[in-house]
Gaussian input, Z-matrix of N, CA and C with variables (Angstrom, degrees):
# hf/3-21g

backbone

0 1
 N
 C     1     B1
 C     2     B2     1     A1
 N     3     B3     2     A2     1     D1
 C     4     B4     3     A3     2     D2
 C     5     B5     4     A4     3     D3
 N     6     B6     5     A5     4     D4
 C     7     B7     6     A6     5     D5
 C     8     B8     7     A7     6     D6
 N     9     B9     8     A8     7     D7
 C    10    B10     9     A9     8     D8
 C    11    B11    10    A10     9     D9
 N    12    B12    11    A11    10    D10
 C    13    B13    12    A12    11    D11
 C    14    B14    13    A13    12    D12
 N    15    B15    14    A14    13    D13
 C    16    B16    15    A15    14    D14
 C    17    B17    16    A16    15    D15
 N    18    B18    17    A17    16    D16
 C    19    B19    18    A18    17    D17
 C    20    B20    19    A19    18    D18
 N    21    B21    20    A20    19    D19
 C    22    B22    21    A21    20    D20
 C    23    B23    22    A22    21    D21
 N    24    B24    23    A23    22    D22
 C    25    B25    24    A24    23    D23
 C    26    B26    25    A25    24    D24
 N    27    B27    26    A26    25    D25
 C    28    B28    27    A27    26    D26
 C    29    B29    28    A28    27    D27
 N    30    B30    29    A29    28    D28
 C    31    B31    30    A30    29    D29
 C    32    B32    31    A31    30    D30
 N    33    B33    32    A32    31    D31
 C    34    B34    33    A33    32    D32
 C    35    B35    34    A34    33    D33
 N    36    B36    35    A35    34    D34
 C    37    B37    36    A36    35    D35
 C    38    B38    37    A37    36    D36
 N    39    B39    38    A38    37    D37
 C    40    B40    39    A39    38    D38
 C    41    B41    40    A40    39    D39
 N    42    B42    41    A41    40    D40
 C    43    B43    42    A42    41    D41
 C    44    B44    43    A43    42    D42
 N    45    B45    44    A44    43    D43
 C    46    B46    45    A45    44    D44
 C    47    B47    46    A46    45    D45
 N    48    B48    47    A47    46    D46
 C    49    B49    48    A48    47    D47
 C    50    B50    49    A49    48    D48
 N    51    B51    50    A50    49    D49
 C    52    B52    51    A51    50    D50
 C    53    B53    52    A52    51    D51
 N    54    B54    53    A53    52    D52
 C    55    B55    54    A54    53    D53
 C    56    B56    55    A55    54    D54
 N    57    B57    56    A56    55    D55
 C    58    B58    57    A57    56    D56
 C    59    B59    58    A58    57    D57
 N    60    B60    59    A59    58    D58
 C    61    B61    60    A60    59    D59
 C    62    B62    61    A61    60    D60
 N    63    B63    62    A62    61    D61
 C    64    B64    63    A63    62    D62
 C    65    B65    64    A64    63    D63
 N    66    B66    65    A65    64    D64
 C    67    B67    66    A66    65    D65
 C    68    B68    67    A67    66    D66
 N    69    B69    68    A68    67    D67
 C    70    B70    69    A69    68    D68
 C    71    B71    70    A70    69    D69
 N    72    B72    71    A71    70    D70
 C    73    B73    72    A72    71    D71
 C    74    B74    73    A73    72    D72
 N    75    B75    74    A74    73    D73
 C    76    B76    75    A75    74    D74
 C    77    B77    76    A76    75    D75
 N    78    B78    77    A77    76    D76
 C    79    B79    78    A78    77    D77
 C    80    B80    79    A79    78    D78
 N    81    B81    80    A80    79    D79
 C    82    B82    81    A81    80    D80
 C    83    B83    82    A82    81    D81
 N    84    B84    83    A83    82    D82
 C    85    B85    84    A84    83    D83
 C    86    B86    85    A85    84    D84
 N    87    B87    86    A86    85    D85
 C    88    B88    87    A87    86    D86
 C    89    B89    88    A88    87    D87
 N    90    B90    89    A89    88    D88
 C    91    B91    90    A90    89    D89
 C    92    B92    91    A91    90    D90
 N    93    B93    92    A92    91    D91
 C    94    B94    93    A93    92    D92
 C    95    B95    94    A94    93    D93
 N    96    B96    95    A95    94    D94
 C    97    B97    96    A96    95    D95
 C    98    B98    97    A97    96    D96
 N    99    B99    98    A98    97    D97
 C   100   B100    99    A99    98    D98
 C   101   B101   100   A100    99    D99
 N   102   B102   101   A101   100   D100
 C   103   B103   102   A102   101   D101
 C   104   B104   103   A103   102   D102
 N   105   B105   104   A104   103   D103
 C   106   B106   105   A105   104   D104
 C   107   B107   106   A106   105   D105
 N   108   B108   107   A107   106   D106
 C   109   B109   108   A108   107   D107
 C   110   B110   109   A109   108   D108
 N   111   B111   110   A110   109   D109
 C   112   B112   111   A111   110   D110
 C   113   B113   112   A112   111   D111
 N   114   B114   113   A113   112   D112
 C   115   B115   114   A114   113   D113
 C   116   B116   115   A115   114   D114
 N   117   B117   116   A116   115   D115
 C   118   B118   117   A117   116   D116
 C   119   B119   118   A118   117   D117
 N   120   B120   119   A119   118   D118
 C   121   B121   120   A120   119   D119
 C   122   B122   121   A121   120   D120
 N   123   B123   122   A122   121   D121
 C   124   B124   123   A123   122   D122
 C   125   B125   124   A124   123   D123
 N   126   B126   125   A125   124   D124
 C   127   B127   126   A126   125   D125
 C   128   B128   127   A127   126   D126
 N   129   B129   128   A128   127   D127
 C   130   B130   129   A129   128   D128
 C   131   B131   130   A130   129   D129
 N   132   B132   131   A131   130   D130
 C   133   B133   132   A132   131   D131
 C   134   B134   133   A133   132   D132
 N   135   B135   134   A134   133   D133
 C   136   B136   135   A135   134   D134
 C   137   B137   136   A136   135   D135
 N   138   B138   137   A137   136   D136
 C   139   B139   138   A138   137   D137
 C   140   B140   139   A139   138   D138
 N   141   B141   140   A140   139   D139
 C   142   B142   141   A141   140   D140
 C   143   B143   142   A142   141   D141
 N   144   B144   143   A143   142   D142
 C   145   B145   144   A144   143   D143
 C   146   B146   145   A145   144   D144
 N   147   B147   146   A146   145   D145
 C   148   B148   147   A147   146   D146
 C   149   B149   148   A148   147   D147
 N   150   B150   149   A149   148   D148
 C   151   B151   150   A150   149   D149
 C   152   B152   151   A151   150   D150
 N   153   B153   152   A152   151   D151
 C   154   B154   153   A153   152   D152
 C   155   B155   154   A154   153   D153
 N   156   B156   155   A155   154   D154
 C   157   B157   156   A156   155   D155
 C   158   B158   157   A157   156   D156
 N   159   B159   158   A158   157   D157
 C   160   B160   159   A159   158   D158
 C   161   B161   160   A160   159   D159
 N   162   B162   161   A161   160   D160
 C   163   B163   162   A162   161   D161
 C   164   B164   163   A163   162   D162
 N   165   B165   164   A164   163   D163
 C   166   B166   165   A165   164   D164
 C   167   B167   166   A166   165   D165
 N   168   B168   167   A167   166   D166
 C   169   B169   168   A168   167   D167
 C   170   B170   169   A169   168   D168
 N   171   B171   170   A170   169   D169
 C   172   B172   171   A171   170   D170
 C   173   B173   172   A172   171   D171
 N   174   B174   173   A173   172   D172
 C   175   B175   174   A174   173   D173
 C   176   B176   175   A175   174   D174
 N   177   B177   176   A176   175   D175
 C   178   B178   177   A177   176   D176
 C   179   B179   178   A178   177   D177
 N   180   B180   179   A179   178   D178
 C   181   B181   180   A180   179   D179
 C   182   B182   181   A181   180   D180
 N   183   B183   182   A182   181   D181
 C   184   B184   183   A183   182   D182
 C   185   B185   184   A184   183   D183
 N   186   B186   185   A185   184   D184
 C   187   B187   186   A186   185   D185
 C   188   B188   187   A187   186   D186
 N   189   B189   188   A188   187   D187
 C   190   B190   189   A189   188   D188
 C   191   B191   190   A190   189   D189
 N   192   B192   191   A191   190   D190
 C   193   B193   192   A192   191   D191
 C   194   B194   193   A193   192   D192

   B1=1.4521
   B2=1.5224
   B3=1.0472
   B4=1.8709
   B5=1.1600
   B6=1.8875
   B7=1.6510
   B8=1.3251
   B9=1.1021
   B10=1.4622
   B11=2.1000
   B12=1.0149
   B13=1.6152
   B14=1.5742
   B15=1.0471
   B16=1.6242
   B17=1.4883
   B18=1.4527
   B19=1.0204
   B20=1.6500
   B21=1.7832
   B22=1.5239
   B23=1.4590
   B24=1.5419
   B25=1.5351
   B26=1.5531
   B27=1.2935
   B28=1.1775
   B29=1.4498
   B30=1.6382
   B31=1.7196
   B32=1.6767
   B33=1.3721
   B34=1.7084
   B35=1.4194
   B36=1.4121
   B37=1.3933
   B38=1.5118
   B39=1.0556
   B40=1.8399
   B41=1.9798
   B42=1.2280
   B43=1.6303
   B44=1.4369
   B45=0.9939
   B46=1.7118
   B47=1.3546
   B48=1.1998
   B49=1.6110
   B50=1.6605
   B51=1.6367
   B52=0.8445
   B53=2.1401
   B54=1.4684
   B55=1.2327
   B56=1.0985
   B57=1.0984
   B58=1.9129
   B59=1.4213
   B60=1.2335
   B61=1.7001
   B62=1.8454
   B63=1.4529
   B64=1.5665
   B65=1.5650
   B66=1.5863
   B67=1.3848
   B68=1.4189
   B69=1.4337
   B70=1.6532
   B71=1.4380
   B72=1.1151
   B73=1.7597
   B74=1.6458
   B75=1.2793
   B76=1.4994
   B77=1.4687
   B78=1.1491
   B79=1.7445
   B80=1.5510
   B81=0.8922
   B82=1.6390
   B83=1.3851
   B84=0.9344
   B85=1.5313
   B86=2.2461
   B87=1.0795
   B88=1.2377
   B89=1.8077
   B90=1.6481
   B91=1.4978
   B92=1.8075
   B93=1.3240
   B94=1.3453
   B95=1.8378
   B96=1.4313
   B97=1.8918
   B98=1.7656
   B99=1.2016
   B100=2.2318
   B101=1.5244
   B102=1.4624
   B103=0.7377
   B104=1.8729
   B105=1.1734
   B106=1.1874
   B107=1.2920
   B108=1.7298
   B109=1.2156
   B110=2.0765
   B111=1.6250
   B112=1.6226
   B113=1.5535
   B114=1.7603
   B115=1.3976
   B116=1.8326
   B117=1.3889
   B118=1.2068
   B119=1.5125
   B120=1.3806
   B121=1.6629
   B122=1.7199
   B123=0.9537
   B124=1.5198
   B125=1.7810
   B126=1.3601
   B127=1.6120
   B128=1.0768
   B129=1.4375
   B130=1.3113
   B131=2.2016
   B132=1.3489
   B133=1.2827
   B134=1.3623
   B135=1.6137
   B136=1.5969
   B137=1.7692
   B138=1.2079
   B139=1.5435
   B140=2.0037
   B141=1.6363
   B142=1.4858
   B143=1.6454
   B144=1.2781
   B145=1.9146
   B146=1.1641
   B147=1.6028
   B148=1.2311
   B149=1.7419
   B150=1.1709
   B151=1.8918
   B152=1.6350
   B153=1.2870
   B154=1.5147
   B155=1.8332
   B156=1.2460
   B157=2.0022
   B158=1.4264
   B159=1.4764
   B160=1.1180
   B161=1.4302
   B162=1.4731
   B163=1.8034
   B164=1.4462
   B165=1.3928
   B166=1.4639
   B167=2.2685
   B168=1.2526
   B169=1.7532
   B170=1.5205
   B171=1.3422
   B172=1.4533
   B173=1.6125
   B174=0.8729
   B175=2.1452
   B176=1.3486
   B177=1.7224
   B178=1.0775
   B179=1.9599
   B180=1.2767
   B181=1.3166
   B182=1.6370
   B183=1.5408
   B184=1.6801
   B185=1.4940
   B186=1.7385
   B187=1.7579
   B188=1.4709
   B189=0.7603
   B190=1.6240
   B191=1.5632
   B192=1.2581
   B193=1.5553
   B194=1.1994
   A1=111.58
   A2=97.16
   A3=102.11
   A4=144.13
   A5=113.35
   A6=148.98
   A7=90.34
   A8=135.11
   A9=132.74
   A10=114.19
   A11=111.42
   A12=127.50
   A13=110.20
   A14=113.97
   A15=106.04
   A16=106.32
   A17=122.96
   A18=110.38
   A19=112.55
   A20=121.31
   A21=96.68
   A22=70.29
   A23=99.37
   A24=123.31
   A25=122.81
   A26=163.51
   A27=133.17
   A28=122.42
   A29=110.86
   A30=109.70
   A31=99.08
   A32=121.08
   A33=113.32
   A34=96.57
   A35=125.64
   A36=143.33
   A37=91.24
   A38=105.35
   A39=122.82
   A40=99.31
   A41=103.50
   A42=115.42
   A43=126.07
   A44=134.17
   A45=135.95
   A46=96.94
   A47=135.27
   A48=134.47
   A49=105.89
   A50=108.58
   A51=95.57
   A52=88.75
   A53=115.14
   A54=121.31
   A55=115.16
   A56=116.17
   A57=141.18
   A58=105.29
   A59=113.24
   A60=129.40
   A61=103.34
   A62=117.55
   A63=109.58
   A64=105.56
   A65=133.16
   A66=101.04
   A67=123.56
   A68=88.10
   A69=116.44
   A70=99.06
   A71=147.18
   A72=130.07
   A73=102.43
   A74=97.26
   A75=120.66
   A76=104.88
   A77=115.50
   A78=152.80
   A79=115.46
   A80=145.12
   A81=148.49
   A82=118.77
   A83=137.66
   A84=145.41
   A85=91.78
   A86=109.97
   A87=119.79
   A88=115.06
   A89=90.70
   A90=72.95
   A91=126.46
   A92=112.37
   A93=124.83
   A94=118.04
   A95=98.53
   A96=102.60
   A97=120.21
   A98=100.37
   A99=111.76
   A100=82.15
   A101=170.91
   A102=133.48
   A103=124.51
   A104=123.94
   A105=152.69
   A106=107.64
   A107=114.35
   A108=106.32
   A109=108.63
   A110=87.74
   A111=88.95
   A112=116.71
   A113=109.61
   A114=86.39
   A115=122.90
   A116=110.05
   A117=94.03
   A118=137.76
   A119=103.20
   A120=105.13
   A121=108.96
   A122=104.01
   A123=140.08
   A124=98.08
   A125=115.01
   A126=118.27
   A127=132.35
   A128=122.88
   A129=128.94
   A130=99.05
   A131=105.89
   A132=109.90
   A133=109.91
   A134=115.23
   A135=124.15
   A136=113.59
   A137=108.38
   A138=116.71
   A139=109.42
   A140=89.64
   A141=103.50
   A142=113.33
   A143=95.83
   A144=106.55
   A145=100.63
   A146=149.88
   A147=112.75
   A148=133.72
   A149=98.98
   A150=108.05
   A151=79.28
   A152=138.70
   A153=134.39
   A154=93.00
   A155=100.83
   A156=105.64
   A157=110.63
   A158=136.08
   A159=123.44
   A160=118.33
   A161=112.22
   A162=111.56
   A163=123.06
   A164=94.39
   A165=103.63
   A166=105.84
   A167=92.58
   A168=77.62
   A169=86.90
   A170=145.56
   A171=148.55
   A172=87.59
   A173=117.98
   A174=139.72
   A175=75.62
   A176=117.10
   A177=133.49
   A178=84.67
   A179=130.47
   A180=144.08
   A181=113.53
   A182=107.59
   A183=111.82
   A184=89.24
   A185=85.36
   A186=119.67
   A187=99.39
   A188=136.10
   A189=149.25
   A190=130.61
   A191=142.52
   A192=88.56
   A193=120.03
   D1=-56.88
   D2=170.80
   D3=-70.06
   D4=7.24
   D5=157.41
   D6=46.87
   D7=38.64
   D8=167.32
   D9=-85.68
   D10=126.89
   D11=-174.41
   D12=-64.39
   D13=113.01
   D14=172.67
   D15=-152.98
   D16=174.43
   D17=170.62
   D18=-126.20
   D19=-178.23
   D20=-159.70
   D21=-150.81
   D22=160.03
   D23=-179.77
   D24=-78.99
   D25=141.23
   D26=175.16
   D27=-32.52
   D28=-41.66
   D29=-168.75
   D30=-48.46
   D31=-23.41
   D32=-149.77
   D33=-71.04
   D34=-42.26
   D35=-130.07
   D36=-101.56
   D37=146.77
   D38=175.97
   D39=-139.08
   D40=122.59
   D41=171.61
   D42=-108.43
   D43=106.02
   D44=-161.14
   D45=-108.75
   D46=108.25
   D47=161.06
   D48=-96.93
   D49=124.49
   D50=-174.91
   D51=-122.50
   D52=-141.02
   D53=-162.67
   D54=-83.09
   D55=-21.14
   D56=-165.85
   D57=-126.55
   D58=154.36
   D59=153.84
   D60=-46.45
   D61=-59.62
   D62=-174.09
   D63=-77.23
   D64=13.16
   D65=142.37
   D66=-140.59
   D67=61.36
   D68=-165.90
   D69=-105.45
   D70=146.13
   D71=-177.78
   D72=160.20
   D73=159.83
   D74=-177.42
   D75=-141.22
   D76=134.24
   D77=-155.29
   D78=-111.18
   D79=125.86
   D80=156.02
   D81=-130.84
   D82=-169.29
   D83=178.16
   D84=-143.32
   D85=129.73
   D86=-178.77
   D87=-82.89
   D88=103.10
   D89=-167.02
   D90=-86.58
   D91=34.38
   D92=158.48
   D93=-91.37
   D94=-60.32
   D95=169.09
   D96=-72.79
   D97=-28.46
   D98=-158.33
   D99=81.78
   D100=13.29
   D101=163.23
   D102=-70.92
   D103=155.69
   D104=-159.03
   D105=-98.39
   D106=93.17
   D107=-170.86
   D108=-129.75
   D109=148.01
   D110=-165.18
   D111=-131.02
   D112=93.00
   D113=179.49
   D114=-128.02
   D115=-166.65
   D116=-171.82
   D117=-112.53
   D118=148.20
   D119=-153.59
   D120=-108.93
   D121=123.95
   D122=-172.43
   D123=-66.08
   D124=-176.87
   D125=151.73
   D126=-64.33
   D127=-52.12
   D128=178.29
   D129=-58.85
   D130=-53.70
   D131=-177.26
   D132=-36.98
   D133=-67.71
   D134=173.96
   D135=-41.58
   D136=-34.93
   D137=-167.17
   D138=-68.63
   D139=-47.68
   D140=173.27
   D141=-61.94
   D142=-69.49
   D143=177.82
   D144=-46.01
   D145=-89.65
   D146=-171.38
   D147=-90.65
   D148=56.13
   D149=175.53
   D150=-109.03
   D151=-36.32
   D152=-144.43
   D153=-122.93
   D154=41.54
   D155=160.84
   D156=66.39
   D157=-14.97
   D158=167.02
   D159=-32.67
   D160=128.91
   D161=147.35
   D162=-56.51
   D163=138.63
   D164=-165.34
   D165=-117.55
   D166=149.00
   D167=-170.64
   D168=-128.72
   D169=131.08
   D170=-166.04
   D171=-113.84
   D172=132.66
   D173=-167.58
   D174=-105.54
   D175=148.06
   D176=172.41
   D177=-110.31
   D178=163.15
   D179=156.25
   D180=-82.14
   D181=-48.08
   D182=178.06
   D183=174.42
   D184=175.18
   D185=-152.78
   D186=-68.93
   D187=137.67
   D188=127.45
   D189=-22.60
   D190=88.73
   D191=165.12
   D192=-97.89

């Protein structure tokens, strides 16, 4: 909300790849507002975020049997 420029360490960043582009995304908490911000990550995005230590969370779609 507060479009302010900063930069963040891997610990900040959380990466969720899920099956699709819409539940593909990377997460931070803004550390100027605390606001809670969520956006979305492409290939190249996924490729960067975890080559550079981000946690990564792999979305299952559904169960197996």
């Amino acid at each position: 909300d507060c479009r302010e420029r900063f930069e963040l360490a891997a610990g900040a960043l959380r990466l969720a790849v899920g099956a699709s582009r819409r539940t593909t995304f990377y997460s931070f908490t803004c550390p100027r507002c605390g606001t809670a911000v969520r956006k979305p990550a492409g290939e190249r995005i996924v490729e960067l975020l975890t080559g550079g230590g981000v946690r990564t969370l792999r979305l299952h779609t559904g169960l197996r049997s």
